[in-house]
Structure formats: structure tokens, C-alpha cells
C-alpha positions in Angstrom: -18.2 -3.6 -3.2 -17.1 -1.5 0.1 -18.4 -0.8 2.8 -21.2 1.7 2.8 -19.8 5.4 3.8 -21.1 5.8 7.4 -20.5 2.7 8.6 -18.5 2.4 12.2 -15.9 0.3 12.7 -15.1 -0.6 16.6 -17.5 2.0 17.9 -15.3 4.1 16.9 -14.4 4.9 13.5 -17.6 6.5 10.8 -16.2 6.1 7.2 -16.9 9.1 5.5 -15.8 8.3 1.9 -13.5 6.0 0.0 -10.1 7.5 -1.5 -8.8 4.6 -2.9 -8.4 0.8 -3.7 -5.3 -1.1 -4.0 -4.7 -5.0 -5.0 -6.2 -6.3 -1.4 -7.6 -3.4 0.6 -9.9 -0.3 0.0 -8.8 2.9 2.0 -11.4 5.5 3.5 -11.3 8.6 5.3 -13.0 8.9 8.5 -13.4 10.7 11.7 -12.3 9.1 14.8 -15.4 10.0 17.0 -13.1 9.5 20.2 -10.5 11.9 19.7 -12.2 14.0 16.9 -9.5 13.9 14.3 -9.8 12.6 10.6 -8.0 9.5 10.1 -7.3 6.8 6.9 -8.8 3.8 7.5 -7.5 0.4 5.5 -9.7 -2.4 5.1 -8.7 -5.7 4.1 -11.3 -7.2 1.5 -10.4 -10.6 2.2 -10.8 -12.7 4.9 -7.2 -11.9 6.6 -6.5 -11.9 10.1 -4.7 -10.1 12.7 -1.7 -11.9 13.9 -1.4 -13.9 17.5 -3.5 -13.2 20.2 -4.6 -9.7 21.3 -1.9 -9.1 23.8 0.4 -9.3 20.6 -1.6 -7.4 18.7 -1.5 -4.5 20.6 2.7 -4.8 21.0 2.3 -4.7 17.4 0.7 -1.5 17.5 2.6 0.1 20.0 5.9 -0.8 18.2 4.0 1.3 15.1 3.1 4.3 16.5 6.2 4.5 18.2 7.7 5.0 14.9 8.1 9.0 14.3 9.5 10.0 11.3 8.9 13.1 8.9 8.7 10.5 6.1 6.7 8.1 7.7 2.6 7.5 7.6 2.2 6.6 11.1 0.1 3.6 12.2 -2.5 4.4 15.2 -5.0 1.5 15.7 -6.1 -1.9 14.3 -8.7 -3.8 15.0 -11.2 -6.9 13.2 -14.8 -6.9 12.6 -17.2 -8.6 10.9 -14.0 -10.6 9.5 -12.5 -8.1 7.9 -9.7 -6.9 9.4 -8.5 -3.1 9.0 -5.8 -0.2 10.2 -5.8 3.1 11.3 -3.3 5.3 10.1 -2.6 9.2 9.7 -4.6 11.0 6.9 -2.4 12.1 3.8 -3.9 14.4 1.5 -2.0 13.9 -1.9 -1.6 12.0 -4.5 0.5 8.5 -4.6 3.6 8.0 -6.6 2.4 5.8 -9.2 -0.3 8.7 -10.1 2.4 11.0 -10.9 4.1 8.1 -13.1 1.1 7.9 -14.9 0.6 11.3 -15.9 4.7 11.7 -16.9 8.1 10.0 -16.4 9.8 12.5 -13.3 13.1 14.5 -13.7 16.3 13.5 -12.2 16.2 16.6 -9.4 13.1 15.0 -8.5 13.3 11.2 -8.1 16.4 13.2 -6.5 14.2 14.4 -3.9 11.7 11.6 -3.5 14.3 8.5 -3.5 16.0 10.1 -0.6 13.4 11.1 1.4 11.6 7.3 1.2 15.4 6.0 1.6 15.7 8.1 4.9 12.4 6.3 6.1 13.6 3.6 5.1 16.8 3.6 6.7 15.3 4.3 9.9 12.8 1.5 9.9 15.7 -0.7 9.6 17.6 0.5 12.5 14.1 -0.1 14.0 15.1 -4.0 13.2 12.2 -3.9 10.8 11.0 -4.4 6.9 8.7 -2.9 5.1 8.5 -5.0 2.7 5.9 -3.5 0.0 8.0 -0.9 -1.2 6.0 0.7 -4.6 4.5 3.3 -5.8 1.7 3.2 -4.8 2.6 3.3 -1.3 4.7 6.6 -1.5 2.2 10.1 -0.7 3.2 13.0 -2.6 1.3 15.9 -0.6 0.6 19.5 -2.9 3.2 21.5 -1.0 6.1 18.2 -2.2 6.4 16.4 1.3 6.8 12.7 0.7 5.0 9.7 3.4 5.9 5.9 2.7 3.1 4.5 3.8 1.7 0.9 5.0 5.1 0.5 7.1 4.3 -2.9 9.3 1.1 -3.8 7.5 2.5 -7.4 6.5 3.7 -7.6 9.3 0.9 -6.9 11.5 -2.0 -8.8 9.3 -1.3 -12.8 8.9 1.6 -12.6 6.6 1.2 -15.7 5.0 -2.4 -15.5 3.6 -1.3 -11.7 2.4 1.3 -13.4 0.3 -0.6 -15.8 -1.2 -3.6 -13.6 -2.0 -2.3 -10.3 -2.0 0.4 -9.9 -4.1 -1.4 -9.2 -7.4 -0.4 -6.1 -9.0 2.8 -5.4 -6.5 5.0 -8.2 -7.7 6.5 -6.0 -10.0 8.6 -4.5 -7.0 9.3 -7.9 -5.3 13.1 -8.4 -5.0 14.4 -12.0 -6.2 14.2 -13.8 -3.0 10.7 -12.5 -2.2 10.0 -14.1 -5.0 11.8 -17.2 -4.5 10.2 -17.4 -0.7 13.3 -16.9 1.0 14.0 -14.9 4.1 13.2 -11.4 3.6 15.6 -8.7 5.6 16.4 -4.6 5.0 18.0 -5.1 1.1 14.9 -6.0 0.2 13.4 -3.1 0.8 16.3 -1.4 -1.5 16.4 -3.7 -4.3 12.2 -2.9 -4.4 13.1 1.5 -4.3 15.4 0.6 -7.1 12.9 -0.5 -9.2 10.7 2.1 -8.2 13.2 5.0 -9.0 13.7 3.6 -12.5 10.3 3.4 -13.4 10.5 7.2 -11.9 12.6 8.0 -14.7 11.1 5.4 -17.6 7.5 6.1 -16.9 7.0 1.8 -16.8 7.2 -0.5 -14.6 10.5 -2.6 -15.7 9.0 -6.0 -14.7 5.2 -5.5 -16.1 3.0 -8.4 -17.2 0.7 -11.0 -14.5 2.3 -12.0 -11.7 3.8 -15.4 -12.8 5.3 -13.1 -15.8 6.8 -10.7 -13.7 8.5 -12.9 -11.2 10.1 -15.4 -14.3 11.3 -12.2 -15.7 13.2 -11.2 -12.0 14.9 -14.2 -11.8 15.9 -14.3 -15.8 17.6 -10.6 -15.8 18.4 -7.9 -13.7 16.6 -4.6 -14.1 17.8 -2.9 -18.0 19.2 0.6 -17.0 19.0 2.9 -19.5 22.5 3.6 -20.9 21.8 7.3 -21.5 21.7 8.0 -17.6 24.4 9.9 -15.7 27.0 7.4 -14.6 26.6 8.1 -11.1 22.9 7.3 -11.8 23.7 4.1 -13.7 26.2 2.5 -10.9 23.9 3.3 -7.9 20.8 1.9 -9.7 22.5 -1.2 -10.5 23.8 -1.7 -7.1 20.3 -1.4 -5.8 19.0 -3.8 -7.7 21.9 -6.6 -7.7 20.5 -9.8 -7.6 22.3 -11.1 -4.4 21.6 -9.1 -1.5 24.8 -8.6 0.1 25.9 -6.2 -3.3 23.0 -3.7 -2.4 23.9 -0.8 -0.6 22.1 -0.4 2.8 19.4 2.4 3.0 21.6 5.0 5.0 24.6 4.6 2.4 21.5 5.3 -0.1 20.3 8.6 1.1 23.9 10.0 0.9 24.9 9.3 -2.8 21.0 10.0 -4.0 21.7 13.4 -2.6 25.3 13.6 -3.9 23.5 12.7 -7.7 23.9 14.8 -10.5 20.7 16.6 -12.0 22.1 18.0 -15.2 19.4 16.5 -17.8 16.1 17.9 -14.9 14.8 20.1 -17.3 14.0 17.5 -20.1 13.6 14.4 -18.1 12.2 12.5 -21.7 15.5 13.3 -23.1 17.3 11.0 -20.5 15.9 7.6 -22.8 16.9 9.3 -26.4 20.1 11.5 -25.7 23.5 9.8 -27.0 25.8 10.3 -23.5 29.3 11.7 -24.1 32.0 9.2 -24.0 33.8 10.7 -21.4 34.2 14.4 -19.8 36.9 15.4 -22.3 34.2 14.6 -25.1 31.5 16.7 -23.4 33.3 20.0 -23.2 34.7 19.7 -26.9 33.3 22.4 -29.6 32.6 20.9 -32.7 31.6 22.1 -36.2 28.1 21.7 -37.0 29.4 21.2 -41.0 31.8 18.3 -39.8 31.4 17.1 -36.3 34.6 16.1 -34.3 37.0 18.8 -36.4 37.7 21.9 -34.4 36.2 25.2 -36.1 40.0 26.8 -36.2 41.7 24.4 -38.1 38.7 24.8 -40.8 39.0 28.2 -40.4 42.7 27.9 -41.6 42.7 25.9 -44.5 39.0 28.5 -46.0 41.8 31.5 -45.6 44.5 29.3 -46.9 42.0 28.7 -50.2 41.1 32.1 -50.7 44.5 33.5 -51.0 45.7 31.0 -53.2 42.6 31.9 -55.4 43.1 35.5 -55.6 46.9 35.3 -55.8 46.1 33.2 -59.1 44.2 36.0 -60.2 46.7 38.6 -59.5 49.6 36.8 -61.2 47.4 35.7 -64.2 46.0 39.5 -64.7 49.7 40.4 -64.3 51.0 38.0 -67.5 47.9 38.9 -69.6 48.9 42.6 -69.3 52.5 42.7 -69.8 51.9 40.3 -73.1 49.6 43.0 -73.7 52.1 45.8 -73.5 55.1 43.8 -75.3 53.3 42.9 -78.5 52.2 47.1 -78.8 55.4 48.7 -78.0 58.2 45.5 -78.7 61.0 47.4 -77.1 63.7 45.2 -77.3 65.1 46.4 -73.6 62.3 45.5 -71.3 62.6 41.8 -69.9 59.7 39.1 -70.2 58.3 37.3 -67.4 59.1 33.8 -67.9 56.9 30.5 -66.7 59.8 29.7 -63.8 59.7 33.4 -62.5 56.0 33.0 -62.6 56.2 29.7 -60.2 59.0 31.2 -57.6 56.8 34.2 -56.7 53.3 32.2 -56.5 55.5 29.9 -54.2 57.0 32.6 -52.0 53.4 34.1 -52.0 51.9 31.3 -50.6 54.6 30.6 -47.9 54.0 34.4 -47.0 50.2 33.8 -46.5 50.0 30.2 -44.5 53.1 32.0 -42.3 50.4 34.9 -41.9 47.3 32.9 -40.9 49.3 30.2 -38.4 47.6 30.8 -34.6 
């Protein structure tokens, strides 16, 4: 259970309701009673604690609300009570990412959109000389009006790391990049590998490593993420660089922003179709008109030979109505003057015929 709406956390802080609970912390609104603002409160439901003493704590906190960015949910306070141990942050009203996943797979124009805005807040984390390190979707806002927060930026790194990755981890190691999972140092490419997976499960509508934890994280280190092979190429080659197994191959965040916005968005208005379509070959393949009778044979060279059938047909016709009457005629009249059509004459003017009507029908 959660603490009871009303409750006041440092003197300070009167929960007003619960909006949401994640794998290790339940988030409330409140009303800051000092400054008269609502706020989003997250509080820790185990025993975690905030890290070195309370001089660090509040460097900590000062090197989080410095952070300003347009993408960015900033941090304003944190504080321990009763054991618990919570954070302040700016109120978001909107739904998270994995929400939207659940209701529909997104189109390209818009994991578009969303990839580079959380790669741009990304990108200036890092130059910040810091990690989020819980990149998912359920820590991406999506407000009403389309603005896009990443949120929980320093978390980790403000509450004891180590007992968070023991006990915290349930339900997010699906977005864990290989050495997170191996327990090796953690730096900025792992915050892209973790994006990558969430953009593809933007545009599959699943997670791409599901299962429990210990599932999940065998399945990281046994294959890299499966990219669909009906994307775009551009789609395909920057996915797969963001989710390389080693590191150095991933693209840093900045280079990230660009080519997400340089994407193509052909296939936005039927993102489903992206998993079932059979992509064309090449660009030559793409722009070729075909048939619908016989697929791969241009429509004017079947054109052709239907013209080229029809006039031999009716100049059979012709020359067989011809014989049949002048038979006719010579066995009433027999005049002994009048020349009769032989089988060779017959064969030299259906031949010339035809010549005459493939020269006519030739583009």
C-alpha cells in the first residue's frame, strides 16, 4: 500500500493523489505548501537510501535542477523520511510512452518525433558528463498537445545505486544494454543502445527482450535485437547501430538526433503495414509498373503481342471468307479465263499481311 493522500513529506509536501506505480516507486501529485505550486512526488517503496552525507546530497540536487532542457522533467528537491526516501520533480500531465504502446504500435513520423526529441535530452545530459541510465518507456511523458519529457534523469544516481540495482530492476531489464547487464561500467552508449530498444518496440508494439528478468538478460547476451526486415533501410542501419552489442559501434546521442530527423516516413499512414509489407528490392524495383495479370512484365509489351493476336485472327478470317467465295463463284460460272487462287498465293499475302501489321503496332 502507499502512503495515505494527505500525508506531508518534510513539512512540506501534502500528497494529494497517486498517478502512478512503477517496478520500485509510487508517484503522487502534490502541492508544495512553500512555494504554492503542484509538484510530482516519487517515493521509493523500499528501504533505499540517499547517497553520502547531506552536503552531497544537496550537490546532487543542485547539479539536477540545474539541468534545463525543453525535453527534460526537471528535478527540484529530495529528501528521506520515515525510511523511505523520495524526489521532487516538475508535474507532467500526460500519458507515458509505454501507455501509448499499449493501446497501438506508433508510425514512423512519430517515433520520428519522439526518438529525437528524448535523443536531444539525451545528448545534452551527456555533455552534462552524465547517464541516465533507465531509459524506457515508461519514463518518456507524452503531454495532450505532443511535447515529449524524459523523466527520472539522475534518479540512480542520486538514491544508493547499488541496492536500486539489485531490487529495482524488475520489469526494466528489458531496456538494459549488454554491459548493464553484465555489471560493467556504465557510460553515455548506454543510454542509446536502451532508446534503441525502445524505438523498436515503438514500431512492433512488444518489448523485443520480454519474459522475467533472468530471461530477458540471457536473451541480451544471446542475440542482438531482430529488426524487422520490412523497415526502411535508413531505419534498419540506424537501429542496428544503436543497438550493437559493443559500445564503441553505437552512435553517440547528438549524431542520433540528426539522422532520426533526416529518417524517411513513407509507410506513417499504416504503421501495422511496416511488419507484413514485402520491401522492394531496390529503388529501380519500387518505381516499376507492373501488370496485375502477370507481375514483373511491362503492360506494353502485353499490349503488343493482344493486337498482334487479333490481327492475325481476323486476317484468317478475311482470306478464308475470300477462298470460300471465289470457289463459290468458279464452280457457278466456270469461265475458263479467270485465274484461281492457289494454296502458295494464299500463304505470300497472309505473310506480307502480317509483316504489315507487327510493322504497324511497333512503339
Amino acid at each position: 500500500m502507499g502512503i495515505a493522500s494527505g500525508s506531508i513529506l518534510a513539512s512540506r509536501y501534502r500528497l494529494v493523489r497517486m498517478l502512478g506505480r512503477g517496478g520500485m516507486a509510487d508517484v503522487y501529485e502534490a502541492s508544495d505548501m512553500r512555494l504554492g505550486r503542484s509538484v510530482a512526488v516519487k517515493i521509493f517503496r523500499q528501504q533505499t537510501e540517499l547517497s553520502g552525507s547531506e552536503a552531497r546530497q544537496r550537490r546532487e540536487i543542485q547539479v539536477l535542477a540545474r539541468l534545463q532542457h525543453p525535453n527534460i522533467v526537471s528535478v527540484f528537491d529530495a529528501g528521506t523520511q520515515d525510511g523511505l526516501s523520495f524526489v521532487v520533480m516538475q508535474l507532467v500531465d500526460g500519458l507515458t510512452l509505454a501507455t501509448r504502446i499499449m493501446a497501438a504500435p506508433l508510425d514512423l513520423a512519430e517515433v520520428r518525433r519522439i526518438g529525437a526529441a528524448v535523443a536531444d535530452a539525451l545528448s545534452y545530459v551527456h555533455s552534462a558528463g552524465m547517464v541516465h541510465r533507465d531509459v524506457k518507456p515508461a519514463n518518456i511523458l507524452c503531454e495532450s498537445s505532443g511535447h515529449v519529457y524524459l523523466a527520472d534523469f539522475g534518479i540512480v544516481r542520486l538514491v544508493d545505486a547499488t541496492r536500486l540495482t539489485v531490487q529495482g530492476t524488475i520489469g526494466t531489464v528489458s531496456y538494459l544494454s549488454p554491459e548493464q547487464v553484465r555489471g560493467e561500467e556504465v557510460d553515455a552508449s548506454s543510454d542509446v543502445y536502451s532508446l534503441g530498444l525502445v524505438l523498436l518496440e515503438c514500431l512492433t508494439g512488444k518489448p523485443e527482450y520480454p519474459g522475467s528478468s533472468a530471461e530477458a538478460a540471457v536473451a541480451r547476451l544471446a542475440r542482438p535485437p531482430r529488426i524487422p526486415s520490412t523497415l526502411p533501410t535508413d531505419w534498419s542501419k540506424l537501429l542496428a547501430a544503436m543497438t550493437s552489442p559493443d559500445g564503441m559501434n553505437r552512435p553517440p546521442a547528438s549524431n542520433v538526433v540528426k539522422a532520426l530527423r533526416e529518417l524517411s516516413t513513407s509507410p506513417a499512414d499504416a504503421p501495422t503495414a511496416i511488419l507484413e509489407a514485402d520491401p522492394p528490392t531496390n529503388s529501380t524495383r519500387a518505381m516499376t509498373v507492373t501488370s496485375p495479370e502477370a507481375p514483373g512484365k511491362p503492360w506494353t509489351s502485353r499490349l503488343r503481342l493482344w493486337l498482334v493476336a487479333a490481327g492475325l485472327v481476323a486476317i484468317l478470317f478475311i482470306i478464308g471468307s475470300w477462298l470460300l467465295t471465289s470457289q463459290i463463284q468458279g464452280a457457278a460460272d466456270s469461265p475458263s479465263d479467270l485465274p484461281t487462287p492457289t494454296a502458295s498465293a494464299g500463304r505470300d499475302r497472309l505473310t506480307q499481311d502480317l509483316q504489315d501489321l507487327e510493322e504497324a503496332v511497333q512503339p
